[in-house]
C-alpha positions in Angstrom: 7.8 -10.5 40.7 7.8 -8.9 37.4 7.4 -11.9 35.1 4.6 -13.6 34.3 3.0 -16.6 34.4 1.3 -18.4 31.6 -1.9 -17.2 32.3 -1.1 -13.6 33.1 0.8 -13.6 29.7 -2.7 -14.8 28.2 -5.0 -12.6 29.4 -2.5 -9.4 28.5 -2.3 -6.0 30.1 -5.8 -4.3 31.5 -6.2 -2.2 28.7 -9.0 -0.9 27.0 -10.5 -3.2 24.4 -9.1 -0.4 21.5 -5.4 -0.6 22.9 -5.1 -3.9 22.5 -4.8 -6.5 19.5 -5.1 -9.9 19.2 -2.4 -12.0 17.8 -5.0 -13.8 15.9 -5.2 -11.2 13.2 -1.9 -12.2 12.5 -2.4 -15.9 11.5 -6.0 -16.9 11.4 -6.4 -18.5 7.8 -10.0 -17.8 8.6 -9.7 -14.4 9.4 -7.2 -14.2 6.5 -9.7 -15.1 3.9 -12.4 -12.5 5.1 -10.0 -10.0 4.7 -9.9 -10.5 1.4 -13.2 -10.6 0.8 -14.3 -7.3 3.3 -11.1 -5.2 3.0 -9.4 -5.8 -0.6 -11.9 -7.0 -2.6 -14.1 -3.9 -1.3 -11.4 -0.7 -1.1 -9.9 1.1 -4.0 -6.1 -0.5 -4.1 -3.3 1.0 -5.5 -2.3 -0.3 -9.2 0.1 1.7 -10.6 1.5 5.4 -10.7 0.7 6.7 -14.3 4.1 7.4 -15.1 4.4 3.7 -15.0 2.2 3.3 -18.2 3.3 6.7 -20.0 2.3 5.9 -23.5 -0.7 4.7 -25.5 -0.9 0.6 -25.1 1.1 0.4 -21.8 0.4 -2.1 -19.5 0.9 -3.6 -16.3 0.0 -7.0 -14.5 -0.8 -7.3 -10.9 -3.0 -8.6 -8.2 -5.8 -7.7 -5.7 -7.1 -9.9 -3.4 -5.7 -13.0 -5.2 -7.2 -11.5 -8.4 -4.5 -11.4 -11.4 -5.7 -7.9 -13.2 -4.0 -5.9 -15.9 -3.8 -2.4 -16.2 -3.8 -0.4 -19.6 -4.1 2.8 -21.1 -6.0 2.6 -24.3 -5.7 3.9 -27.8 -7.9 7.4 -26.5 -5.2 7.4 -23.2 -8.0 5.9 -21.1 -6.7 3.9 -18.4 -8.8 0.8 -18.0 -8.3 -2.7 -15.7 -9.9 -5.8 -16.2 -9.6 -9.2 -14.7 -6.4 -11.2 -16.1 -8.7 -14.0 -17.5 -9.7 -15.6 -20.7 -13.8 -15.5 -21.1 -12.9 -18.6 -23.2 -11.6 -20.9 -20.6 -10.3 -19.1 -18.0 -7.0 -19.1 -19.1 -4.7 -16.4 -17.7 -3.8 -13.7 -20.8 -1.2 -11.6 -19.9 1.9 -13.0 -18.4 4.3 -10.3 -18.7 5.3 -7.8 -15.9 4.6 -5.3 -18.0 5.0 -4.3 -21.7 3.0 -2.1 -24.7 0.1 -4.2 -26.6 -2.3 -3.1 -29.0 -4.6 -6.2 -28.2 -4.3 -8.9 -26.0 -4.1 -12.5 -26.8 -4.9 -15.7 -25.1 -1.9 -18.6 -25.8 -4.6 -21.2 -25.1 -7.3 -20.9 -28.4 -5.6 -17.7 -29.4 -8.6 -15.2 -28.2 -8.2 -12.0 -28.5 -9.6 -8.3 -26.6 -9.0 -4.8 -27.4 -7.6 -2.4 -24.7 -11.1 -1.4 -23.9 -12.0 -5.2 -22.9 -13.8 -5.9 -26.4 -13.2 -9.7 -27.6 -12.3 -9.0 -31.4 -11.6 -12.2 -32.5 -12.6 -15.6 -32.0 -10.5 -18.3 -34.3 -13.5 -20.4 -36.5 -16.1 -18.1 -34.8 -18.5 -19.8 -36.8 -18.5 -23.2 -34.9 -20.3 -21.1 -32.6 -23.0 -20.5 -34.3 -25.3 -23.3 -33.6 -25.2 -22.4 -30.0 -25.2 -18.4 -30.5 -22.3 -17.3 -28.9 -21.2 -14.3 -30.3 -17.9 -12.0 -29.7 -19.6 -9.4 -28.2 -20.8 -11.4 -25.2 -17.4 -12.6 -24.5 -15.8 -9.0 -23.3 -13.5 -9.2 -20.3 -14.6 -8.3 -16.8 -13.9 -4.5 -16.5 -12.6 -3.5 -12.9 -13.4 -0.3 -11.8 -10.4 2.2 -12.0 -9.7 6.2 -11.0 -6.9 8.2 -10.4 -6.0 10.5 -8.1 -2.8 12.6 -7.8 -1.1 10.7 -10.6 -2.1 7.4 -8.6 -4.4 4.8 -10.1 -6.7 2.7 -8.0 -9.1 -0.1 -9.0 -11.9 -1.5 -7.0 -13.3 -5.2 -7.5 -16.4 -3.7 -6.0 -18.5 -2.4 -8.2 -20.9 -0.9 -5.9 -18.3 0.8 -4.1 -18.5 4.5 -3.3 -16.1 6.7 -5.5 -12.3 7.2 -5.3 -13.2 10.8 -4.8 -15.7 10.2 -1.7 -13.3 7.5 -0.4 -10.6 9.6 0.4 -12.3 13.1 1.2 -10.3 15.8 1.7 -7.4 13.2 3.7 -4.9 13.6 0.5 -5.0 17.4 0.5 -1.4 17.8 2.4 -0.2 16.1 -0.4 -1.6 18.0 -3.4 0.9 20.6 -3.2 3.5 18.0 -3.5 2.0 15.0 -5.9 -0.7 17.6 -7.9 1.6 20.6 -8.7 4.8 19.1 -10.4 4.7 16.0 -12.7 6.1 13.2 -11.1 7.6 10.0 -12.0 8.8 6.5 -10.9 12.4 5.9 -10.9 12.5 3.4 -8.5 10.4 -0.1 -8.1 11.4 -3.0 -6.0 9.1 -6.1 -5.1 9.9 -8.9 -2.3 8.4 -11.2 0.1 8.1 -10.8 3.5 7.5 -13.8 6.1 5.2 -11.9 8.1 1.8 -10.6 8.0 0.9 -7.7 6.0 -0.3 -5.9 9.2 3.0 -5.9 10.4 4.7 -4.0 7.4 1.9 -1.4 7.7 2.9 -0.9 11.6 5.6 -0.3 10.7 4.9 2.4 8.8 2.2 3.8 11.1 4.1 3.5 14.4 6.8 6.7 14.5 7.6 5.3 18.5 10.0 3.2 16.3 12.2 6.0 15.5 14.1 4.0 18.3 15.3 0.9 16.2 16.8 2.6 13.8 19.8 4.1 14.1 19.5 6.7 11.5 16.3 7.7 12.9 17.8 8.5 16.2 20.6 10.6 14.8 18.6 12.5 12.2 14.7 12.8 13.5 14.2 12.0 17.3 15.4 15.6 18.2 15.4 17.4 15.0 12.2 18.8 16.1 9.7 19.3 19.1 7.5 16.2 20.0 4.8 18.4 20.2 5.1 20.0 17.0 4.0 16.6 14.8 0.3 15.6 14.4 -2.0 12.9 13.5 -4.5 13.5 11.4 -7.1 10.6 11.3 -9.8 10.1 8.7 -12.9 8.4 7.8 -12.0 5.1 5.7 -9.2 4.4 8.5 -7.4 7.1 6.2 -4.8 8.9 8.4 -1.8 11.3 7.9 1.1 12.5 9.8 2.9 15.8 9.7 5.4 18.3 11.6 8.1 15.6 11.8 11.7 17.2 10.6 14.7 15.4 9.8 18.9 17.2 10.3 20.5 14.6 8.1 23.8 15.8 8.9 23.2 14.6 12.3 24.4 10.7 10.8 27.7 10.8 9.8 28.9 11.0 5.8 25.3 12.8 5.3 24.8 16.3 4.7 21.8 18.8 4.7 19.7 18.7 2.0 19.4 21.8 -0.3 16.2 23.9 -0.6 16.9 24.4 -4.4 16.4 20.5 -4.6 13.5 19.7 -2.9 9.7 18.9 -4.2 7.0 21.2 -4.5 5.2 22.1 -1.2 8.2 20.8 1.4 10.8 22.0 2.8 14.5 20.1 2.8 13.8 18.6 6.3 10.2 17.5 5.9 8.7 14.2 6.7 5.0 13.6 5.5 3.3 10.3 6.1 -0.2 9.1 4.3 -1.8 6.0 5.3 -4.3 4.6 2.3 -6.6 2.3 4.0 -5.7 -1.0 4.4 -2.4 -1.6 2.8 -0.6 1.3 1.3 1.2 4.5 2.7 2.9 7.5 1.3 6.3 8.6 2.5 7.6 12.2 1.5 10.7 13.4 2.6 11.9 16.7 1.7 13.8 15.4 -2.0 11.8 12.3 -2.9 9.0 10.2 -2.5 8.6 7.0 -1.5 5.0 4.2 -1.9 4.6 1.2 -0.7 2.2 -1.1 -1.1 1.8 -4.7 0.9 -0.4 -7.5 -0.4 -1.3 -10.5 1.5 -0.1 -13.9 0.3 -1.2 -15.7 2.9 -1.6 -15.2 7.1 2.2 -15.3 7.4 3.2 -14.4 3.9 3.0 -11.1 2.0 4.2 -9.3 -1.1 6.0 -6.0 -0.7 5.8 -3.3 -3.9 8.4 0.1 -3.1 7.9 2.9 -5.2 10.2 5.9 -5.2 8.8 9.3 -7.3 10.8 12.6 -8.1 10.2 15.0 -10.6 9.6 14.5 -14.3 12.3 16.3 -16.2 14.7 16.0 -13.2 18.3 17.5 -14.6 20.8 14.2 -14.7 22.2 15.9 -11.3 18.8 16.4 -9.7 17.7 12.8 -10.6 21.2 11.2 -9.3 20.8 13.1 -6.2 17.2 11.8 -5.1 18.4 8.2 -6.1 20.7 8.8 -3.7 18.5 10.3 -0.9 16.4 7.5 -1.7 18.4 4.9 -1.3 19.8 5.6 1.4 16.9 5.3 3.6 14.4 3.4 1.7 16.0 1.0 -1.4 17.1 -2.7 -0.7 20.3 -1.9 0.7 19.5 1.3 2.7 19.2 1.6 6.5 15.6 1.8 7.2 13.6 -1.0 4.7 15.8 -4.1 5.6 15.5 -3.3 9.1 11.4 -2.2 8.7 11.4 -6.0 7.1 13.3 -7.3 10.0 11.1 -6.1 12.5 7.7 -7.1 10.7 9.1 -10.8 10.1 10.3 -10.8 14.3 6.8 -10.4 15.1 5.2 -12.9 12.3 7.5 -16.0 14.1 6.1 -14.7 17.4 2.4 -14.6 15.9 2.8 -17.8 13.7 4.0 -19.6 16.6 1.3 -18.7 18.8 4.3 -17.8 21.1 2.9 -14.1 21.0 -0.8 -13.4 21.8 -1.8 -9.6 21.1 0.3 -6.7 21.2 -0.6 -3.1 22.8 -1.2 0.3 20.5 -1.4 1.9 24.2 1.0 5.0 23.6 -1.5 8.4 23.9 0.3 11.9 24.0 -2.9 13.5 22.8 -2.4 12.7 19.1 1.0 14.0 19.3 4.7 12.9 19.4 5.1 9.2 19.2 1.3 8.7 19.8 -0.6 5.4 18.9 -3.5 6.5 17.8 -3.0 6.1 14.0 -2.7 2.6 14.5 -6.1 2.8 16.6 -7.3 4.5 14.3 -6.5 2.0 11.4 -7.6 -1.1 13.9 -11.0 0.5 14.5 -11.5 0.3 10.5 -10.7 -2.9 10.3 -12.8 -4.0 13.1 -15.7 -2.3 11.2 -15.1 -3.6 8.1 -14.5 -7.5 9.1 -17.1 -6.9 11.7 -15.0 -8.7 14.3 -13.1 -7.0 16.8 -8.9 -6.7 16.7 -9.1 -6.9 20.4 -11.1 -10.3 20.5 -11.7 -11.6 16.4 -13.7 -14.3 17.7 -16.1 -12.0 19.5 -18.3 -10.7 16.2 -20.7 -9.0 18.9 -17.9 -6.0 20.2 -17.2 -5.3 16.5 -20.5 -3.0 16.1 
């Protein structure tokens, strides 16, 4: 009998507790909240690329960890992030996606900051003054922000170690190709996904499914030795991937790719893969470059941000080309991301349900091939972090 019964389906596969995760990481509003409190609101999170606020007075709005923030780069081309809120009443300020602002006004009692957080004006200040408030206690709340590779991260932690410590030396495979040329965004596409964000991640961490999609198995499966890739894993649950090669004229109405066209520091059939602890990767291939960044809505509810980078200065042919090459794995329409989506949502009605109850991260070919062990890698992290165990979250004891 190969089927199994209710309980045997319960208790899972005899695995090791690291090669196994329970499904209630998935869907615990519990567990949900604490990662937002021990994961986002304590690791540096992705913002912005700074080709997305070019000039003096740019801005753009998002969110961390339920946290409305706006991002700005001020009058001396500082780039600065404070909390999206009113020290007046709380009132959210800055509505728009994005724009250019020399000060920022509040609709509500019309208060206003400067782009380094300073409150510079206060309508009939002087009905204040019988209680002392003044302007200069009425700043906004400043977020901690860096940048890294043309990538800005902000922290709402503001004990937290630096950007630079954070990531160690785990970006240096990508310094030849995001530190050498100037690059920019091109391409930007938000959406939701019914799943949780944990699932969009996998799905970026886990190369064994190369096997779903169809373009994968004509192009990459056999475009190179399974023995040539490699994982390397980092401290921070930081982890990279390399030696995976692409033929793209192994899918039919595609053609190689041109060395003349490709970014600094790859070659046409490259694929590099970057995994920022907890929720955003870097995908290189050998023309373009794509970032995604997942943040959590709710358990079974997430927010999906897609970047795509090529060169500043790109000749109108050059640019057209990695729009193309972008597209037609990655952008709304292409034949990777809506079936990525697909997959990640098929799992969050099997984990919402309760229908599934763990999945395995078993596969070990000696950090090699199709090997699991990046997505160990990012569970351990998490485990330390929430200090609960992925294997057993409602166990707090095997988490240290």
């Amino acid at each position: 009998m190969t089927s199994r019964t209710a309980a045997a389906w319960e208790a899972g596969p005899n695995l090791p507790a690291t090669h196994r995760v329970s499904g209630l990481v998935y869907s615990d509003q519990t567990i949900f909240e604490e990662e937002k409190q021990h994961l986002f609101g304590k690791t540096w999170q992705l913002a912005c690329h700074e080709s997305e606020i070019p000039e003096v007075f740019d801005f753009r709005t998002f969110e961390v960890a339920g946290q409305p923030l706006v991002v700005s780069r001020g009058a001396n081309g500082t780039i600065r992030t404070f909390v999206n809120a009113c020290s007046h009443r709380g009132a959210k300020i800055v509505n728009d996606p994005s724009g250019n602002a020399k000060r920022f006004t509040c609709f509500y009692h019309h208060w206003s900051y400067d782009t380094e957080g300073a409150c510079i004006d206060i309508p009939r200040e002087d009905g204040y003054a019988p209680t002392g408030l003044k302007k200069e206690d009425c700043g906004l709340r400043e977020v901690r922000t860096e940048s890294k590779l043309g990538l800005v991260f902000v922290n709402l932690d503001d004990d937290a170690e630096s950007l630079e410590s954070y990531f160690g030396d785990a970006l240096k495979p990508f310094e030849p190709v995001m530190g050498t040329g100037e690059l920019e965004v091109f391409h930007f596409n938000r959406s939701i996904l019914e799943s949780n964000w944990k699932s969009w991640i996998e799905t970026n961490l886990d190369i064994y499914h190369e096997v779903m999609h169809v373009t994968l198995r004509k192009t990459q499966v056999s475009a190179g030795a399974m023995k040539d890739r490699n994982f390397d894993l980092h401290k921070n649950g930081h982890a990279g991937i390399g030696g995976v090669k692409a033929k793209y004229g192994g899918y039919k109405g595609w053609g190689e790719r041109d060395v003349a066209s490709t970014l600094p520091g790859l070659d046409p059939n490259d694929l590099r893969v970057f995994e920022i602890f907890p929720n955003s990767t870097i995908i290189a291939r050998g023309t373009v470059i794509r970032i995604d960044t997942i943040m959590p809505i709710s358990p079974g509810r997430a927010v999906l941000e897609c970047r795509g980078l090529g060169l500043k200065g790109d000749s109108d042919a050059d640019r057209m080309m990695r729009i193309e090459h972008h597209n037609a794995y990655w952008g709304p329409f292409g034949r990777n991301v809506p079936e990525d989506a697909f997959a990640a949502e098929m799992c969050g009605v099997s984990f919402r349900t309760g229908a599934a109850k763990h999945q395995n991260i078993a596969r070990d070919e000696d950090g090699h091939g199709q090997d699991d062990g990046i997505l160990r890698n990012f569970y351990e992290e998490w485990s330390r972090r929430m200090g609960r165990p992925a294997s057993n979250p409602v166990n707090r004891s095997e988490a240290s």
